[in-house]
C-alpha positions in Angstrom: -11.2 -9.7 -0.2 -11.1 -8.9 3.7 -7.5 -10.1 4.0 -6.5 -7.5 1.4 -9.0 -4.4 3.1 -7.1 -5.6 6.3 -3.0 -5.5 4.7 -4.5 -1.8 2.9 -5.6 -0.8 6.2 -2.5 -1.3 7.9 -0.3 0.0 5.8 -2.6 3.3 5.9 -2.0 2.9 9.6 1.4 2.6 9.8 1.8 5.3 7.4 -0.2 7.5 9.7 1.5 6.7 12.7 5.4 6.9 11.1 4.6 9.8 8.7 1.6 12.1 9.9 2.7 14.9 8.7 3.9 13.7 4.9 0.8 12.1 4.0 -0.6 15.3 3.3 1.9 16.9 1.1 3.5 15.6 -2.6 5.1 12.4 -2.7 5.4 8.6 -2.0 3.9 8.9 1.8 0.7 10.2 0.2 0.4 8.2 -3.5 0.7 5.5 -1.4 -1.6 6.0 0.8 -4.5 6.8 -2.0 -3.0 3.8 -3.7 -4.0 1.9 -0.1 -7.4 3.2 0.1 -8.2 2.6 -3.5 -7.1 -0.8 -3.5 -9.8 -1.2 -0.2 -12.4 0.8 -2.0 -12.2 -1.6 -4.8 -12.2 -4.7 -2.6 -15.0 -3.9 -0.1 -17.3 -3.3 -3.4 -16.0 -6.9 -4.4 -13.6 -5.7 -7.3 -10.7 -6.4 -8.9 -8.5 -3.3 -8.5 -7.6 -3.4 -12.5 -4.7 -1.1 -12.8 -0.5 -2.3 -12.7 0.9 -1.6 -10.0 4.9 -2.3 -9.8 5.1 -2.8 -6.1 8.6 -3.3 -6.1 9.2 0.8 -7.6 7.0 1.7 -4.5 8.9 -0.2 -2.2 12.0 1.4 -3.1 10.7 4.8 -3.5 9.4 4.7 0.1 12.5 3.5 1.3 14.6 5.9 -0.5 12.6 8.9 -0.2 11.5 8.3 3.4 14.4 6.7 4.9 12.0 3.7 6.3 13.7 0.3 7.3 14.0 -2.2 4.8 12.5 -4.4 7.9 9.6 -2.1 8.2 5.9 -4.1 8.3 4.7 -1.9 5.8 7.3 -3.4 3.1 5.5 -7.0 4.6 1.8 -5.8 4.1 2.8 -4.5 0.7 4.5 -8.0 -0.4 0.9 -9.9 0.8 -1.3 -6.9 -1.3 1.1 -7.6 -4.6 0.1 -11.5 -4.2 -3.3 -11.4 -3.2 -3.9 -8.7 -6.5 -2.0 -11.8 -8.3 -4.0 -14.4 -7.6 -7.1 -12.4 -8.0 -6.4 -11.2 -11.3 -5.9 -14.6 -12.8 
């Protein structure tokens, strides 16, 4: 479970330090940054975050709506969350 808190908690921080300002208005920048701290909240109280997520949708949301590089670390941390989630679900 720490290795997913740790890829939530980055992409909360890169989120903060590339979009400050959008995280606190509608859209990807801030679902996905509740989506993030969910996913923690879940894992630091040792459970399975239970909903579907399609993480490829949020990928290309984020990279459509907020022009980020396709090579961005965030996409990388989001990749490692979908498969951890994966393997914990089964």
């Amino acid at each position: 479970m720490n290795e997913l808190i740790q890829h939530c908690e980055n992409v909360m921080k890169l989120l903060d330090t590339d979009y400050p300002q959008q995280r606190h208005y509608a859209g990807i920048v801030k679902d996905l940054y509740a989506l993030m701290r969910d996913i923690a909240e879940h894992a630091r109280r040792h459970e399975i975050y239970a909903s579907r997520i399609n993480f490829s949708s949020i990928a290309r949301q984020l990279a459509d709506d907020s022009f980020t590089q396709h090579n961005s670390p965030i996409f990388d941390d989001l990749y490692n969350i979908e498969k951890l989630l994966q393997n914990l679900s089964f």
